[in-house]
N, C-alpha and C positions, 0 to 999 in steps of 0.2 A: 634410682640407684639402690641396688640391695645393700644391708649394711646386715654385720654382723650382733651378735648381743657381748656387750662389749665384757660385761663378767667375766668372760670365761677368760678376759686377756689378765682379771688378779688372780686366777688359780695359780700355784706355785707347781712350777715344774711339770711333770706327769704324774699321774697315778702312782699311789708306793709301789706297791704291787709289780709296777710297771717298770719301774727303777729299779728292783729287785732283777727282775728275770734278762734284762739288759745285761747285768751284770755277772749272772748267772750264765748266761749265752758266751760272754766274752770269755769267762772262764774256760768254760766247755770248750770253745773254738781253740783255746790253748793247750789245753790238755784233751782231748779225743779220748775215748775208751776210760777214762777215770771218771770211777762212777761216785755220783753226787747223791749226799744224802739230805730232802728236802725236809727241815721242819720250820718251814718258814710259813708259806702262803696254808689257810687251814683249809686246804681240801682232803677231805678224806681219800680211802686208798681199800678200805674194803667194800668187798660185794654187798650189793641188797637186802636184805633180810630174802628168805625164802618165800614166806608168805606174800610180799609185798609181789617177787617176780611171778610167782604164780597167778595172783590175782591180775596182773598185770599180762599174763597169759591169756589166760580168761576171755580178756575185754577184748584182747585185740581180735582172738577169735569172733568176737560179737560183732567186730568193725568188719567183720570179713563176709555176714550174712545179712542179706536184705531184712530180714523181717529181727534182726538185730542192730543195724547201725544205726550209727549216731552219729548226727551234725553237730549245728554248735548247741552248744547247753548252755545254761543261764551262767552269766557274766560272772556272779556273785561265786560260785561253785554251785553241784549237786546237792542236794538234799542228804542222799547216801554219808555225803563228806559233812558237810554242814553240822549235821545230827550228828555225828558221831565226835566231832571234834568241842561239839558244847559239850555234852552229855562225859567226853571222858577223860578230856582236859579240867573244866573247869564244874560242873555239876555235882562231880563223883567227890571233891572237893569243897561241897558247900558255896562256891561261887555264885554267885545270880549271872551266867552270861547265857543267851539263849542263841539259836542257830542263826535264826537273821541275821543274828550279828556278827556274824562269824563272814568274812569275805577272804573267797580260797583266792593264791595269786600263786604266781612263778619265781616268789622270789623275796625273799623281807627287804633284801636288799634293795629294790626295786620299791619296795612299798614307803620304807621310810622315804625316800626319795621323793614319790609322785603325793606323800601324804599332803606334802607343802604347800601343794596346786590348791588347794581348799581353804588355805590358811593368808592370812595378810600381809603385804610385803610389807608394814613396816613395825614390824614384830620385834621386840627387846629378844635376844634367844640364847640361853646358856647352855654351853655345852660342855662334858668333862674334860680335864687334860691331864693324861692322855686319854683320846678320841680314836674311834674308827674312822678312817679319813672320808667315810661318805656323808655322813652329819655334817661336814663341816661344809666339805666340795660342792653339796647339792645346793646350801646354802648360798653358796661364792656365786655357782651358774646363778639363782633366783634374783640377786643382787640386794642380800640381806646384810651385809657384813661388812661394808665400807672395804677401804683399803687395809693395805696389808701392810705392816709397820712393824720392825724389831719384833719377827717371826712370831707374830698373830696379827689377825684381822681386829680394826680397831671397833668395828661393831658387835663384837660375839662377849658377852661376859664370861670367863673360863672360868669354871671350878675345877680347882685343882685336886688334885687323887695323888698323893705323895705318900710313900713309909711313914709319915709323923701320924697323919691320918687311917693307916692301914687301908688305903687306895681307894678309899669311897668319900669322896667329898663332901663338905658343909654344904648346908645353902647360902647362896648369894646373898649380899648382907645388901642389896639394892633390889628393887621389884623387876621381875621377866615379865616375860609373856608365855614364853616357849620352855619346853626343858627337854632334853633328852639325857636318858638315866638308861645303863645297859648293866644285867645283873644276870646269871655272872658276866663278870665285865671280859670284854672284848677290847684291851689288849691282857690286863693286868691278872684277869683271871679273879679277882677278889667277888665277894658275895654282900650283900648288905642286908642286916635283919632285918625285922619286923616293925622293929624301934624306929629303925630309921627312917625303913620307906612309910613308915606312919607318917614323919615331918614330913618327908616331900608332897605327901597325899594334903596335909594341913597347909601346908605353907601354898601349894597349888588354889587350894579353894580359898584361902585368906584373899590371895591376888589373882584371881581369875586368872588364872593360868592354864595351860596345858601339858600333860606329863606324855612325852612320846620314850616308852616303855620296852626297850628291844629285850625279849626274854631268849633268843634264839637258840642258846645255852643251858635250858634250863633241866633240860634230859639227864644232865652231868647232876645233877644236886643229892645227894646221898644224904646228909642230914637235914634230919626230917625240921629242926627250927627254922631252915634259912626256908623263906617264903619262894615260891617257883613263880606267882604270876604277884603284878601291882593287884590284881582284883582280891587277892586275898586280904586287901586292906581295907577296911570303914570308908565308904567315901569316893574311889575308886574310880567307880563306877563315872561320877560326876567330871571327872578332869585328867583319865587318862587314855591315850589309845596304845595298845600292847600288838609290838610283831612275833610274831615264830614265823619260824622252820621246819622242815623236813629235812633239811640237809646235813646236819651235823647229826639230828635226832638218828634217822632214819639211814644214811648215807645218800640222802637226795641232790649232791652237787650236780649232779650231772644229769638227772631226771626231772628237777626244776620241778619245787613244789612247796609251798606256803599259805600262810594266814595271816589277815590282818581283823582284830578282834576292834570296833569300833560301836561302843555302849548306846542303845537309844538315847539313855540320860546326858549324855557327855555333849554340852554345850562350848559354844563360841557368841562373840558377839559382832553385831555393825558395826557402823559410825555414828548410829543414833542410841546405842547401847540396846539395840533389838536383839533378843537368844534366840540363836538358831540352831536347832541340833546337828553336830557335826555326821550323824548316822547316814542321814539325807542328802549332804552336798557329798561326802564319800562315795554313796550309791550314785550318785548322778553321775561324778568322775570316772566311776570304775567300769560303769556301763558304755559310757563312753566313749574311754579310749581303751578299753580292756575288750575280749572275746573269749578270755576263760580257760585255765587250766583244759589240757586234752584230759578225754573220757577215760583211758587206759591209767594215765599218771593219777589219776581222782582214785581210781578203784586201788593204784599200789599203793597210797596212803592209806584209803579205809581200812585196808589189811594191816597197819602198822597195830589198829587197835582191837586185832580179833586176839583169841588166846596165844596163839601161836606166833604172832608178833611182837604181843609186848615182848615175850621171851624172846625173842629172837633182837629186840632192840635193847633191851635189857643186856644181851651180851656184848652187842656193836660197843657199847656207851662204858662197860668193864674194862672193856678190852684197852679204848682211848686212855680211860683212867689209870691203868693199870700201865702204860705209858710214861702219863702225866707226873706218876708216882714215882717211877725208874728217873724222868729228868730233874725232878724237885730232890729227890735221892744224891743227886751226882752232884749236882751244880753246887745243892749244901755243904757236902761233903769235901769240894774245891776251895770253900770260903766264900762261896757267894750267897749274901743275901736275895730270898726268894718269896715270889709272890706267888697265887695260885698252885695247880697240880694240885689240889685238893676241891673237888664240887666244880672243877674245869680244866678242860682240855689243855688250857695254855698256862705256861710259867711265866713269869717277868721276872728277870734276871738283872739285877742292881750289878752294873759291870767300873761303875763310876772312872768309864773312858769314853770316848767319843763312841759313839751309837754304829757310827756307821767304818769308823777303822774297825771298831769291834766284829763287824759284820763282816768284812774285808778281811780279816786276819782269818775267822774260822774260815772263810770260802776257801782263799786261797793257802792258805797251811793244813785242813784238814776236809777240806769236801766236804762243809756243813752249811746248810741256809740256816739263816735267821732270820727275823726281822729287826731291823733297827729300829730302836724306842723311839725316837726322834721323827719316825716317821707318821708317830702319831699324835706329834704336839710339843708343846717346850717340856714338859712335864716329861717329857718318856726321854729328855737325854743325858745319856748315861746307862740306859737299860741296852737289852733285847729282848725279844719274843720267842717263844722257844713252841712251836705247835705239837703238839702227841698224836698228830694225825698220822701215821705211819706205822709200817708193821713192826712188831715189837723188836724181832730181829735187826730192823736197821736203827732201832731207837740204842739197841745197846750197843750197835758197833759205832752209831754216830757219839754215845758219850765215851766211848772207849779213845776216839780220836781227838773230840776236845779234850777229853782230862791230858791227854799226851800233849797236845800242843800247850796248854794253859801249865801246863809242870814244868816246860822248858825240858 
Protein backbone atom coordinates (compact mmCIF):
# COMPACT_ATOMS: atom_id res chain seq x y z
CA UNK A 1 0.00 0.00 0.00
CA UNK A 2 1.53 3.28 -1.02
CA UNK A 3 1.17 5.93 1.77
CA UNK A 4 1.81 9.31 1.73
CA UNK A 5 4.44 11.48 4.02
CA UNK A 6 2.19 12.43 6.39
CA UNK A 7 4.03 16.18 7.11
CA UNK A 8 2.62 17.79 4.43
CA UNK A 9 -1.05 16.96 6.22
CA UNK A 10 0.54 19.95 9.30
CA UNK A 11 1.25 22.50 6.71
CA UNK A 12 -1.43 25.18 7.22
CA UNK A 13 -3.45 25.85 4.52
CA UNK A 14 -1.75 26.60 0.88
CA UNK A 15 1.02 28.55 -0.09
CA UNK A 16 0.73 32.55 1.06
CA UNK A 17 1.32 33.36 -2.18
CA UNK A 18 -1.27 31.11 -3.19
CA UNK A 19 -3.99 32.55 -0.92
CA UNK A 20 -3.12 35.84 -2.21
CA UNK A 21 -3.84 35.36 -5.94
CA UNK A 22 -7.15 33.14 -5.15
CA UNK A 23 -8.23 36.16 -3.86
CA UNK A 24 -6.94 38.35 -6.28
CA UNK A 25 -8.70 36.02 -9.14
CA UNK A 26 -12.12 36.29 -7.33
CA UNK A 27 -11.68 39.98 -7.39
CA UNK A 28 -10.75 40.19 -11.05
CA UNK A 29 -13.81 37.75 -11.82
CA UNK A 30 -15.91 40.71 -10.22
CA UNK A 31 -14.68 43.44 -11.60
CA UNK A 32 -13.47 42.59 -15.32
CA UNK A 33 -11.44 45.40 -17.05
CA UNK A 34 -10.42 47.08 -13.50
CA UNK A 35 -7.00 47.13 -13.43
CA UNK A 36 -5.17 45.79 -10.37
CA UNK A 37 -2.09 47.29 -9.11
CA UNK A 38 0.31 44.36 -7.69
CA UNK A 39 2.71 45.18 -4.83
CA UNK A 40 2.22 42.21 -3.28
CA UNK A 41 4.04 38.97 -4.50
CA UNK A 42 7.97 40.52 -5.22
CA UNK A 43 8.41 39.67 -8.83
CA UNK A 44 9.95 42.10 -10.65
CA UNK A 45 8.45 43.85 -13.78
CA UNK A 46 11.41 45.17 -15.62
CA UNK A 47 13.52 44.01 -18.62
CA UNK A 48 17.08 42.45 -18.42
CA UNK A 49 19.84 44.30 -18.14
CA UNK A 50 21.03 44.79 -21.87
CA UNK A 51 24.27 43.16 -21.28
CA UNK A 52 22.89 40.17 -19.66
CA UNK A 53 20.26 39.76 -23.07
CA UNK A 54 22.99 40.03 -25.33
CA UNK A 55 25.17 37.73 -23.80
CA UNK A 56 22.44 35.57 -23.58
CA UNK A 57 22.26 36.09 -27.45
CA UNK A 58 25.48 35.22 -27.89
CA UNK A 59 25.26 31.69 -26.36
CA UNK A 60 22.21 30.75 -27.80
CA UNK A 61 23.93 31.41 -31.23
CA UNK A 62 26.64 28.95 -30.03
CA UNK A 63 23.88 26.33 -29.19
CA UNK A 64 22.80 26.70 -32.71
CA UNK A 65 26.48 25.52 -34.22
CA UNK A 66 28.07 22.12 -33.99
CA UNK A 67 31.48 22.97 -33.44
CA UNK A 68 29.85 25.32 -30.59
CA UNK A 69 27.23 23.45 -28.68
CA UNK A 70 26.89 22.41 -25.51
CA UNK A 71 25.42 19.73 -23.53
CA UNK A 72 25.28 19.37 -20.05
CA UNK A 73 27.94 21.28 -18.08
CA UNK A 74 29.19 20.51 -14.77
CA UNK A 75 26.34 20.34 -12.07
CA UNK A 76 28.28 22.82 -9.82
CA UNK A 77 28.08 25.74 -12.54
CA UNK A 78 30.76 26.83 -15.24
CA UNK A 79 33.91 27.88 -14.39
CA UNK A 80 33.06 31.33 -16.47
CA UNK A 81 30.24 31.83 -13.71
CA UNK A 82 32.06 30.28 -10.80
CA UNK A 83 35.09 32.67 -11.24
CA UNK A 84 33.54 35.52 -11.65
CA UNK A 85 30.96 35.41 -8.92
CA UNK A 86 34.14 34.58 -6.12
CA UNK A 87 36.21 37.06 -7.55
CA UNK A 88 33.51 39.98 -7.59
CA UNK A 89 31.02 39.21 -5.04
CA UNK A 90 33.08 38.41 -2.31
CA UNK A 91 37.16 38.63 -3.18
CA UNK A 92 36.99 42.36 -4.49
CA UNK A 93 35.67 42.55 -0.94
CA UNK A 94 38.35 41.11 1.12
CA UNK A 95 36.26 37.87 1.62
CA UNK A 96 38.11 34.38 1.66
CA UNK A 97 35.31 32.63 -0.68
CA UNK A 98 36.93 30.84 -3.48
CA UNK A 99 35.05 29.47 -6.85
CA UNK A 100 34.61 25.82 -5.71
CA UNK A 101 32.75 27.00 -3.54
CA UNK A 102 30.57 28.78 -5.28
CA UNK A 103 27.50 26.17 -6.42
CA UNK A 104 25.43 28.01 -9.36
CA UNK A 105 21.39 26.72 -9.06
CA UNK A 106 17.97 27.84 -10.40
CA UNK A 107 16.92 29.41 -7.68
CA UNK A 108 17.80 30.33 -3.59
CA UNK A 109 14.56 29.53 -3.12
CA UNK A 110 15.00 26.09 -4.22
CA UNK A 111 18.43 25.93 -2.50
CA UNK A 112 17.49 26.82 1.04
CA UNK A 113 14.87 24.20 0.66
CA UNK A 114 17.04 21.03 -0.81
CA UNK A 115 20.01 22.53 1.70
CA UNK A 116 18.07 20.50 4.53
CA UNK A 117 18.52 17.03 2.59
CA UNK A 118 22.34 17.14 3.99
CA UNK A 119 21.37 18.19 7.45
CA UNK A 120 19.60 15.91 10.47
CA UNK A 121 16.23 15.32 11.05
CA UNK A 122 16.32 16.02 14.52
CA UNK A 123 17.85 19.42 14.44
CA UNK A 124 16.73 22.13 17.29
CA UNK A 125 15.84 24.97 14.36
CA UNK A 126 15.20 28.79 14.93
CA UNK A 127 13.64 30.80 12.73
CA UNK A 128 12.57 34.55 12.53
CA UNK A 129 9.00 35.72 13.09
CA UNK A 130 8.09 37.11 10.74
CA UNK A 131 9.54 34.51 8.28
CA UNK A 132 9.42 33.79 4.48
CA UNK A 133 7.06 30.97 4.53
CA UNK A 134 9.62 28.52 2.81
CA UNK A 135 12.00 28.19 5.95
CA UNK A 136 9.46 27.23 7.76
CA UNK A 137 7.12 24.93 4.88
CA UNK A 138 10.26 23.08 3.84
CA UNK A 139 10.81 22.21 7.36
CA UNK A 140 6.90 21.04 8.00
CA UNK A 141 7.29 18.70 4.56
CA UNK A 142 11.13 17.22 6.23
CA UNK A 143 9.04 16.57 9.50
CA UNK A 144 11.18 18.88 11.66
CA UNK A 145 8.71 20.84 13.68
CA UNK A 146 6.16 18.76 15.49
CA UNK A 147 2.62 19.79 15.40
CA UNK A 148 1.24 22.89 15.03
CA UNK A 149 -0.48 24.61 18.13
CA UNK A 150 -1.79 28.29 18.81
CA UNK A 151 -0.45 29.40 15.24
CA UNK A 152 3.07 27.85 15.47
CA UNK A 153 4.80 24.66 15.26
CA UNK A 154 5.67 23.53 18.69
CA UNK A 155 9.23 22.25 17.48
CA UNK A 156 10.59 25.49 15.73
CA UNK A 157 12.01 28.15 18.39
CA UNK A 158 10.79 31.68 16.85
CA UNK A 159 12.83 34.65 17.36
CA UNK A 160 10.92 37.30 17.17
CA UNK A 161 11.65 40.61 14.92
CA UNK A 162 9.18 43.12 16.51
CA UNK A 163 9.30 47.42 16.47
CA UNK A 164 10.82 47.07 20.19
CA UNK A 165 13.77 45.34 18.66
CA UNK A 166 13.83 47.36 15.18
CA UNK A 167 13.05 43.85 13.48
CA UNK A 168 16.10 42.08 13.80
CA UNK A 169 15.99 39.53 16.56
CA UNK A 170 17.95 38.41 19.84
CA UNK A 171 19.34 35.23 20.16
CA UNK A 172 17.65 32.48 21.46
CA UNK A 173 18.25 32.34 25.08
CA UNK A 174 18.14 28.28 24.72
CA UNK A 175 20.92 26.23 22.49
CA UNK A 176 19.80 25.48 18.36
CA UNK A 177 21.31 23.71 16.05
CA UNK A 178 20.06 25.47 12.91
CA UNK A 179 19.38 29.26 12.22
CA UNK A 180 18.12 30.92 9.40
CA UNK A 181 18.94 34.79 9.40
CA UNK A 182 17.69 36.88 6.08
CA UNK A 183 19.38 40.37 5.68
CA UNK A 184 18.00 42.58 4.33
CA UNK A 185 15.17 40.83 5.71
CA UNK A 186 12.37 39.29 3.62
CA UNK A 187 9.25 40.39 4.80
CA UNK A 188 10.29 43.45 7.02
CA UNK A 189 12.91 44.98 4.90
CA UNK A 190 15.18 45.69 8.08
CA UNK A 191 19.14 45.40 7.92
CA UNK A 192 21.28 44.11 10.69
CA UNK A 193 24.97 45.36 11.39
CA UNK A 194 28.10 44.18 11.74
CA UNK A 195 27.62 44.15 15.64
CA UNK A 196 25.10 42.03 15.37
CA UNK A 197 25.75 39.36 12.91
CA UNK A 198 29.14 39.29 14.78
CA UNK A 199 26.87 37.49 17.78
CA UNK A 200 25.08 35.22 15.58
CA UNK A 201 28.62 34.30 13.88
CA UNK A 202 29.80 33.83 18.05
CA UNK A 203 26.87 32.51 19.49
CA UNK A 204 26.86 29.74 16.18
CA UNK A 205 30.50 28.58 16.99
CA UNK A 206 29.75 28.60 20.95
CA UNK A 207 27.03 25.90 20.05
CA UNK A 208 28.05 24.20 17.02
CA UNK A 209 25.50 25.59 15.12
CA UNK A 210 24.72 26.28 11.63
CA UNK A 211 23.89 29.88 10.25
CA UNK A 212 21.61 29.42 6.77
CA UNK A 213 22.35 33.03 5.54
CA UNK A 214 19.78 34.20 2.83
CA UNK A 215 21.49 37.43 1.37
CA UNK A 216 19.04 37.51 -1.81
CA UNK A 217 18.62 41.18 -1.08
CA UNK A 218 21.76 42.43 -0.76
CA UNK A 219 22.00 44.43 -4.18
CA UNK A 220 19.59 46.95 -2.52
CA UNK A 221 22.29 47.90 0.39
CA UNK A 222 23.45 51.59 -0.23
CA UNK A 223 25.14 52.17 3.02
CA UNK A 224 28.29 51.16 2.98
CA UNK A 225 28.19 50.03 7.18
CA UNK A 226 25.50 47.58 6.80
CA UNK A 227 27.46 44.27 5.94
CA UNK A 228 26.12 42.64 2.32
CA UNK A 229 27.35 38.99 2.97
CA UNK A 230 27.69 36.76 6.64
CA UNK A 231 31.36 36.06 5.25
CA UNK A 232 32.34 39.54 5.97
CA UNK A 233 32.32 38.40 9.47
CA UNK A 234 35.40 36.77 11.63
CA UNK A 235 34.51 33.24 11.77
CA UNK A 236 32.05 32.93 9.06
CA UNK A 237 33.60 31.03 7.15
CA UNK A 238 33.21 27.95 9.96
CA UNK A 239 29.33 27.87 10.55
CA UNK A 240 27.44 29.53 7.82
CA UNK A 241 26.12 28.80 4.36
CA UNK A 242 24.87 31.99 2.33
CA UNK A 243 22.07 32.00 -0.60
CA UNK A 244 21.84 34.75 -3.49
CA UNK A 245 20.15 35.53 -6.43
CA UNK A 246 19.89 36.72 -9.62
CA UNK A 247 16.50 37.57 -9.45
CA UNK A 248 15.79 40.56 -7.66
CA UNK A 249 19.59 41.57 -8.31
CA UNK A 250 19.62 41.24 -11.94
CA UNK A 251 15.71 40.80 -12.72
CA UNK A 252 16.11 36.98 -13.06
CA UNK A 253 12.42 35.81 -11.91
CA UNK A 254 11.72 34.50 -14.81
CA UNK A 255 15.26 33.39 -16.21
CA UNK A 256 16.00 31.33 -13.14
CA UNK A 257 19.43 31.93 -11.86
CA UNK A 258 21.33 31.59 -8.36
CA UNK A 259 24.07 30.62 -5.86
CA UNK A 260 24.55 28.79 -3.07
CA UNK A 261 28.11 29.79 -1.33
CA UNK A 262 29.00 26.49 0.83
CA UNK A 263 32.75 27.27 2.68
CA UNK A 264 35.30 24.07 2.67
CA UNK A 265 35.76 25.03 6.29
CA UNK A 266 32.10 24.94 7.29
CA UNK A 267 31.49 21.79 9.33
CA UNK A 268 28.61 19.43 10.77
CA UNK A 269 28.74 16.58 12.92
CA UNK A 270 27.59 12.61 13.30
CA UNK A 271 26.29 10.74 16.02
CA UNK A 272 29.61 9.88 17.17
CA UNK A 273 30.50 13.70 17.07
CA UNK A 274 32.68 12.73 13.68
CA UNK A 275 33.22 16.49 11.43
CA UNK A 276 32.28 16.30 8.41
CA UNK A 277 32.47 19.11 6.02
CA UNK A 278 29.23 20.16 4.77
CA UNK A 279 31.24 21.35 1.13
CA UNK A 280 31.25 17.43 0.34
CA UNK A 281 27.70 16.14 1.14
CA UNK A 282 26.35 19.56 -0.68
CA UNK A 283 28.39 18.38 -3.80
CA UNK A 284 27.25 15.03 -3.53
CA UNK A 285 23.51 16.31 -3.31
CA UNK A 286 23.67 18.70 -5.99
CA UNK A 287 25.33 16.44 -8.31
CA UNK A 288 22.89 14.25 -7.90
CA UNK A 289 19.74 15.38 -8.07
CA UNK A 290 20.80 18.75 -9.90
CA UNK A 291 21.89 18.91 -13.97
CA UNK A 292 22.98 22.57 -13.83
CA UNK A 293 21.75 25.93 -14.71
CA UNK A 294 21.43 26.09 -18.82
CA UNK A 295 24.67 27.41 -20.80
CA UNK A 296 22.71 30.56 -22.17
CA UNK A 297 21.22 31.72 -18.51
CA UNK A 298 25.27 31.07 -16.97
CA UNK A 299 26.64 33.43 -19.85
CA UNK A 300 23.43 36.21 -18.88
CA UNK A 301 24.58 36.29 -15.44
CA UNK A 302 28.41 36.51 -16.14
CA UNK A 303 27.28 39.61 -18.03
CA UNK A 304 25.71 41.00 -14.96
CA UNK A 305 29.45 41.61 -13.83
CA UNK A 306 31.21 42.96 -17.00
CA UNK A 307 31.24 46.92 -16.99
CA UNK A 308 28.31 47.47 -18.58
CA UNK A 309 26.21 45.38 -16.25
CA UNK A 310 27.06 46.46 -13.07
CA UNK A 311 25.73 49.82 -14.52
CA UNK A 312 23.14 48.53 -15.91
CA UNK A 313 22.09 46.52 -12.53
CA UNK A 314 23.07 49.49 -10.77
CA UNK A 315 19.99 51.17 -12.33
CA UNK A 316 17.37 48.13 -12.06
CA UNK A 317 18.18 48.29 -8.09
CA UNK A 318 17.57 52.69 -8.24
CA UNK A 319 14.93 52.32 -9.86
CA UNK A 320 13.13 49.54 -7.15
CA UNK A 321 14.49 51.96 -4.47
CA UNK A 322 13.42 54.89 -5.68
CA UNK A 323 10.07 53.01 -5.46
CA UNK A 324 10.67 51.66 -2.07
CA UNK A 325 11.22 55.38 -1.16
CA UNK A 326 7.88 56.87 -2.77
CA UNK A 327 5.81 53.95 -0.51
CA UNK A 328 7.98 54.56 2.89
CA UNK A 329 7.18 58.43 1.81
CA UNK A 330 3.27 57.87 1.59
CA UNK A 331 2.34 55.24 4.17
CA UNK A 332 4.56 57.85 6.66
CA UNK A 333 2.95 60.57 5.88
CA UNK A 334 -0.84 58.58 6.38
CA UNK A 335 0.41 57.79 10.13
CA UNK A 336 1.71 54.71 9.70
CA UNK A 337 4.67 53.36 11.35
CA UNK A 338 7.29 51.85 8.79
CA UNK A 339 9.82 49.32 8.30
CA UNK A 340 12.16 49.08 5.49
CA UNK A 341 12.24 51.22 1.93
CA UNK A 342 15.53 52.08 2.91
CA UNK A 343 18.69 49.27 1.64
CA UNK A 344 15.20 47.20 0.49
CA UNK A 345 12.79 46.76 -1.80
CA UNK A 346 9.97 46.00 0.72
CA UNK A 347 8.23 48.28 3.39
CA UNK A 348 6.31 46.72 6.45
CA UNK A 349 3.62 48.65 7.28
CA UNK A 350 2.45 48.66 11.22
CA UNK A 351 -1.51 48.78 10.28
CA UNK A 352 -2.35 47.44 14.04
CA UNK A 353 -5.66 45.75 12.17
CA UNK A 354 -6.19 42.41 11.20
CA UNK A 355 -3.46 41.67 8.39
CA UNK A 356 -5.68 40.17 6.16
CA UNK A 357 -9.12 42.56 6.25
CA UNK A 358 -6.26 44.98 5.82
CA UNK A 359 -5.46 43.26 2.71
CA UNK A 360 -9.13 42.84 1.85
CA UNK A 361 -10.05 46.38 2.11
CA UNK A 362 -7.11 47.72 -0.16
CA UNK A 363 -8.03 44.89 -2.78
CA UNK A 364 -11.46 45.51 -2.91
CA UNK A 365 -11.86 49.58 -2.22
CA UNK A 366 -8.73 50.44 -4.20
CA UNK A 367 -7.23 47.67 -6.59
CA UNK A 368 -4.12 47.31 -4.55
CA UNK A 369 -2.23 43.82 -3.56
CA UNK A 370 -0.34 43.50 -0.45
CA UNK A 371 0.82 41.02 1.55
CA UNK A 372 -0.70 40.36 4.73
CA UNK A 373 1.81 40.23 7.65
CA UNK A 374 0.36 37.39 9.18
CA UNK A 375 1.20 35.33 6.42
CA UNK A 376 4.48 35.24 7.55
CA UNK A 377 4.20 34.19 11.23
CA UNK A 378 2.51 35.58 14.55
CA UNK A 379 4.84 38.34 14.61
CA UNK A 380 3.77 39.93 11.05
CA UNK A 381 0.02 40.49 12.58
CA UNK A 382 -1.10 43.58 12.20
CA UNK A 383 1.28 44.61 9.49
CA UNK A 384 1.52 44.35 5.48
CA UNK A 385 3.91 44.06 3.01
CA UNK A 386 4.18 46.54 0.45
CA UNK A 387 6.66 45.21 -2.56
CA UNK A 388 8.50 48.26 -4.98
CA UNK A 389 8.69 45.77 -7.64
CA UNK A 390 6.68 47.70 -10.07
CA UNK A 391 6.90 50.48 -12.47
CA UNK A 392 7.12 53.71 -10.73
CA UNK A 393 4.03 55.04 -12.51
CA UNK A 394 1.90 52.45 -10.88
CA UNK A 395 3.58 52.85 -7.63
CA UNK A 396 2.34 56.41 -7.54
CA UNK A 397 -1.10 55.86 -8.65
CA UNK A 398 -1.36 52.78 -6.33
CA UNK A 399 -0.51 55.36 -3.23
CA UNK A 400 -2.72 57.86 -4.71
CA UNK A 401 -5.57 55.33 -4.20
CA UNK A 402 -4.59 54.05 -0.80
CA UNK A 403 -4.20 57.49 0.66
CA UNK A 404 -7.97 57.97 -0.68
CA UNK A 405 -9.35 55.02 0.67
CA UNK A 406 -7.23 55.23 4.16
CA UNK A 407 -8.60 59.16 4.44
CA UNK A 408 -12.18 58.09 4.07
Amino acid sequence: MIKINENYLKLQSSYLFSDIAKRVKAFTDLNPGLEIIRLGIGDVTRALPRACVDAMHRAVDEMSNDGTFRGYGPEQGYGFLRNAIAENDFQAFGMEIYPDEVFVSDGAKCDTGNILEILSSDLKIAVPDPVYPVYVDTNVMAGRTGEWNGGRYKGLVYLEATESNNYVPALPDEPVDLIYLCFPNNPTGATATREQLSQWVGYAKENRALILYDAAYEAFIRDESIPKSIYEIEGAREVAIEFRSFSKTAGFTGTRCAYTVVPRSCVAYDSQMNVHGLHSLWNRRHTTKFNGVSYPVQRAAQAVYSDEGRKQVRELTDYYLKNASLILEKMTDLGYACAGGENSPYVWVKTDTDSWRFFDMLLNKAAVVCTPGSGFGACGEGYIRLSAFNNYENIEMAMERIAEVLQG
